[in-house]
C-alpha positions in Angstrom: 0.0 0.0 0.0 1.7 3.1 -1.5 0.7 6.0 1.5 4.2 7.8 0.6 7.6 8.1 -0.9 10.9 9.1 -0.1 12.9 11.5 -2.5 15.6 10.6 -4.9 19.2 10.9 -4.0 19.2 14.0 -6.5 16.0 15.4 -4.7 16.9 14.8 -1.0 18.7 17.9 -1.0 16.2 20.0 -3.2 16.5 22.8 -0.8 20.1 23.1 -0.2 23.3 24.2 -2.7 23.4 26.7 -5.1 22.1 26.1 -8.2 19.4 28.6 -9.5 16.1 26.3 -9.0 17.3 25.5 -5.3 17.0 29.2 -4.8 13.6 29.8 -6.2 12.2 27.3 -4.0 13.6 28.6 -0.9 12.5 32.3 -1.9 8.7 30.7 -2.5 9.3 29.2 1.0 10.4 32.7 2.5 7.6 34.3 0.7 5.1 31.6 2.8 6.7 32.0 5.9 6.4 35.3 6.1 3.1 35.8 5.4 2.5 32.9 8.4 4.5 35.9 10.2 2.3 38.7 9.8 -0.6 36.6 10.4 1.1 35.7 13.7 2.1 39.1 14.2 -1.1 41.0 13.7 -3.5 37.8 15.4 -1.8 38.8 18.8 1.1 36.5 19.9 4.3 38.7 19.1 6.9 37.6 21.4 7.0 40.4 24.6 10.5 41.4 25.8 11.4 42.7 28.9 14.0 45.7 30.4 15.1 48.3 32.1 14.0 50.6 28.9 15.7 53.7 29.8 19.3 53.0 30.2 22.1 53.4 27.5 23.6 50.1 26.7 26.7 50.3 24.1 27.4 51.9 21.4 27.7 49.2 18.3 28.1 49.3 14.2 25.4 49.6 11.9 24.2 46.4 10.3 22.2 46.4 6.9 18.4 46.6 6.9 18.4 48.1 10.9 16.3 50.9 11.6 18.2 54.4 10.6 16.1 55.6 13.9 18.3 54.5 16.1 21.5 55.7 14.3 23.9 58.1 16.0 24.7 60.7 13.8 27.5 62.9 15.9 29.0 59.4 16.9 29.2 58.1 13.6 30.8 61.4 12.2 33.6 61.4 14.7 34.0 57.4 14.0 33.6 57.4 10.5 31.1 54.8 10.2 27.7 54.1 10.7 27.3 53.1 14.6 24.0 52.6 16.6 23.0 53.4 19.9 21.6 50.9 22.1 19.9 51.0 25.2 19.5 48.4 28.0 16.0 46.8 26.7 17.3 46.8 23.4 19.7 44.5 24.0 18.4 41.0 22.9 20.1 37.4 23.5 20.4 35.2 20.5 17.9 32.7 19.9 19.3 29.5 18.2 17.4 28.3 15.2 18.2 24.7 14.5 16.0 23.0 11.6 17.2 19.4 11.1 17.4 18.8 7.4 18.8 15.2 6.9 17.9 12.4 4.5 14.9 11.4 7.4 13.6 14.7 7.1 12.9 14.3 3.4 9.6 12.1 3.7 6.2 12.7 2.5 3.3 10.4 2.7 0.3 11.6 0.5 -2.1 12.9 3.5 0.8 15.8 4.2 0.9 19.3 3.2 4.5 18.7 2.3 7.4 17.3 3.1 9.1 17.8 7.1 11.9 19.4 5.9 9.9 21.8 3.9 7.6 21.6 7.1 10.9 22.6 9.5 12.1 25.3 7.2 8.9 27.6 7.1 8.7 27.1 10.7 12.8 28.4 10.9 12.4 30.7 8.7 8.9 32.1 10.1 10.2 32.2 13.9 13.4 34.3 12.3 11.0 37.0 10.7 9.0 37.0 13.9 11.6 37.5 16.3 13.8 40.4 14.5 10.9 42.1 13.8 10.5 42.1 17.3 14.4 42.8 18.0 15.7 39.7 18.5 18.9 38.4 17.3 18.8 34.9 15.6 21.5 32.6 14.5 21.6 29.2 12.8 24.4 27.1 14.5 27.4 26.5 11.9 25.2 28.5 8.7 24.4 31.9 10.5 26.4 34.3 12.9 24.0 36.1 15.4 21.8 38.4 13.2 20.3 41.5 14.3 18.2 43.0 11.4 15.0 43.3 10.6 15.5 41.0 7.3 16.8 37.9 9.5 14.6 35.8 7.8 16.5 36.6 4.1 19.5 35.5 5.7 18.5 33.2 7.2 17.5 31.3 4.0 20.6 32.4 2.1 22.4 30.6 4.4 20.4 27.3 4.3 20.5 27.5 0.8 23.9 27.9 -0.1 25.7 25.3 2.1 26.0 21.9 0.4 25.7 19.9 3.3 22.9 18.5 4.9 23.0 18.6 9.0 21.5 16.4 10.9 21.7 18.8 13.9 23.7 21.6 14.5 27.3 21.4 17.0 25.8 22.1 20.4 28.9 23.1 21.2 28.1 26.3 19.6 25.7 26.9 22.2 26.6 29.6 24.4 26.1 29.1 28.4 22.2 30.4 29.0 21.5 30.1 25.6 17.7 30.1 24.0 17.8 27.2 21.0 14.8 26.0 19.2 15.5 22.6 17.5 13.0 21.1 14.6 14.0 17.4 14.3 12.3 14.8 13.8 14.1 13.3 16.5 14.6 9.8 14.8 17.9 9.0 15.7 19.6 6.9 18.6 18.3 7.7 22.1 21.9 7.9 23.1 22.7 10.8 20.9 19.7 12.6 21.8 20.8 11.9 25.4 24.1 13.7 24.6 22.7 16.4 22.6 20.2 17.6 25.8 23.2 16.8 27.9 25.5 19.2 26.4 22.8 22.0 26.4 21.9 20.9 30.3 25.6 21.7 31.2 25.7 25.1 29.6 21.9 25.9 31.5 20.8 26.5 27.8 17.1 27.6 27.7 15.8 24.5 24.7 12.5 24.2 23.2 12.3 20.8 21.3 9.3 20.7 18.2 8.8 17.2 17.2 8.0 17.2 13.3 6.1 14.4 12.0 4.3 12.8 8.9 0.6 11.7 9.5 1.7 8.3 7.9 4.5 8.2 11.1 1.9 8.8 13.8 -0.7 6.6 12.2 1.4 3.7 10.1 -1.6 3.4 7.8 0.4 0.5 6.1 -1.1 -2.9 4.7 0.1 -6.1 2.8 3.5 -6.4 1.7 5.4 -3.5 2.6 8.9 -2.5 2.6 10.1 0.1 4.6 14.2 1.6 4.0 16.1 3.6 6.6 16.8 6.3 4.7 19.8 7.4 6.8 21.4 3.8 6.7 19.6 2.1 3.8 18.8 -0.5 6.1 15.5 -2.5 4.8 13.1 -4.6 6.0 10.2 -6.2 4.0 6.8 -6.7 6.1 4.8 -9.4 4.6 1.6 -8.0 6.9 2.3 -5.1 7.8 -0.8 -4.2 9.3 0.2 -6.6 12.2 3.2 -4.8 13.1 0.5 -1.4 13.8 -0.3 -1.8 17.1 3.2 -2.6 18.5 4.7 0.2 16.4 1.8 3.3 17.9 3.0 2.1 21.5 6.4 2.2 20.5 6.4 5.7 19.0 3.9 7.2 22.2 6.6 5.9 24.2 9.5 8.0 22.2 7.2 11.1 22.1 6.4 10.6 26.3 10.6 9.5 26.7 11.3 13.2 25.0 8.6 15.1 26.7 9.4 13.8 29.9 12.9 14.7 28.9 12.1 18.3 28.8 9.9 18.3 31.6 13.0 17.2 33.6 14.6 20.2 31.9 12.3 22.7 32.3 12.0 22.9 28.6 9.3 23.4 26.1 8.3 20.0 24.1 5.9 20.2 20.9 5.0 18.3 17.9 3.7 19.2 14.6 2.5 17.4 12.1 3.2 18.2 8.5 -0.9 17.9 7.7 -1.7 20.5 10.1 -0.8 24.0 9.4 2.3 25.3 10.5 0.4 28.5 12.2 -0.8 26.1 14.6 2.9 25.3 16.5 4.0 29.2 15.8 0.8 30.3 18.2 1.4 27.7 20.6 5.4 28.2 20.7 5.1 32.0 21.2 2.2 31.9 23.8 4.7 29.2 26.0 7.5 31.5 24.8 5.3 34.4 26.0 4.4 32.9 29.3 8.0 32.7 30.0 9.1 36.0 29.4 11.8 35.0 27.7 
């Protein structure tokens, strides 16, 4: 029973390089995700910010696409360049973007909107024009220094789309101590690694928020007959003769992995939440903002 396919070698990493079509694609996918950012936006759920408001920070260099507002002429003329002055509230910490985009991520099963990396990359690319409009800086770990403009999101996709690799998940290591990281992963990968990766970020007291992407077949395995499925990160296979039998063991074993990782971030203190690639991606933006909100982060 055909319910989905994986893509080709050649279309696995549709999104990433630089060849000219790559780069359409990803401007049609910036083009969604920001109008899922202004509907965000205007329905109520920017993210609030917090400060002492008043107080000069540091002075700092311009950066292109920041408000000319906040530019300080007579300190720029005596500097010769274009510097900006910042006060205390204006002062934002990074917030790590993470999107996982390896060959796992590339699956599609007919009941989804599209594909979970496609799904990851408008959420990445819709929480990046959400949070510099609101005066946050934003990196992507490896792809994309911390960012403070109010065009994040741009850069944000010219970085995913001109490296060549694909990441499974970004170096944690980059991860400064106290840092705020969002990771989009479908989180199929050893329990062990996962263990290390919210080790690492335990350690350095980093502030995580962990959204579990899945495909509607994934959560359902709406498989029947003769069926055989391929890991498409080992190439592993294994044929199922019935596989409708192997249904009820496999739902109790993925609620246990989803319980395992929100249990996980209970322990934490972090936020947990999934989001499946036939329900719109609006849906986890509004709920990630309100916990972000609740939080005062």
């Amino acid at each position: 029973m055909a319910v989905g396919e994986r893509t080709s070698a050649a279309d696995a990493s549709h999104l990433l390089g630089p060849s000219c079509a790559d780069s359409k694609r990803m401007g049609a996918l910036l083009s969604q995700a920001r109008r899922i950012a202004s509907t965000v936006t205007t329905g109520g759920h920017p993210l609030r910010r917090h400060g002492a408001g008043e107080n000069f920070w540091q002075f700092r260099p311009y950066q292109a696409g920041e408000p000319t507002t906040r530019i300080d002429w007579r300190r720029s003329a005596r500097d010769n360049h274009i510097t900006l002055r910042e006060r205390e509230r204006e002062v934002a910490q990074t917030i790590h973007l993470c999107p996982d985009l390896s060959a796992s991520m590339c699956y599609r099963s007919r009941d989804a909107h599209r594909a979970k990396d496609e799904h990851a990359l408008l959420l990445t690319l819709a929480l990046a024009d959400i949070f510099c409009r609101n005066g946050e800086r934003i990196a992507i770990p490896g792809l994309l220094p911390s960012t403070y403009a109010r065009n994040g999101a741009e850069r944000a996709a010219i970085a995913l789309t001109q490296t060549e690799d694909t990441p499974r998940l970004a170096d944690m290591a980059r991860i400064g101590r106290f840092g705020e990281i969002i990771i989009i992963s479908d989180f199929l990968l050893p329990d062990k690694d996962i263990s290390t990766m919210t080790g690492l970020l335990a350690e350095r007291q980093a502030r995580a928020h962990l959204i579990a992407v899945a495909d509607p077949a994934e959560a359902q395995f709406p498989f029947r007959g003769r069926v055989t499925f391929q890991d498409p990160e080992s190439g592993a296979r294994l044929t199922a003769g019935n596989a409708q039998s192997y249904r009820k063991d496999y739902r109790r074993l993925y609620q246990a992995r989803r319980d395992w990782l929100a249990t996980l971030c209970r322990h934490h203190q972090w936020g947990f939440y999934t989001s499946q690639t036939d329900r719109p991606v609006l849906e986890t933006l509004r709920t990630l903002l309100v916990a972000l909100n609740e939080r005062k982060v």
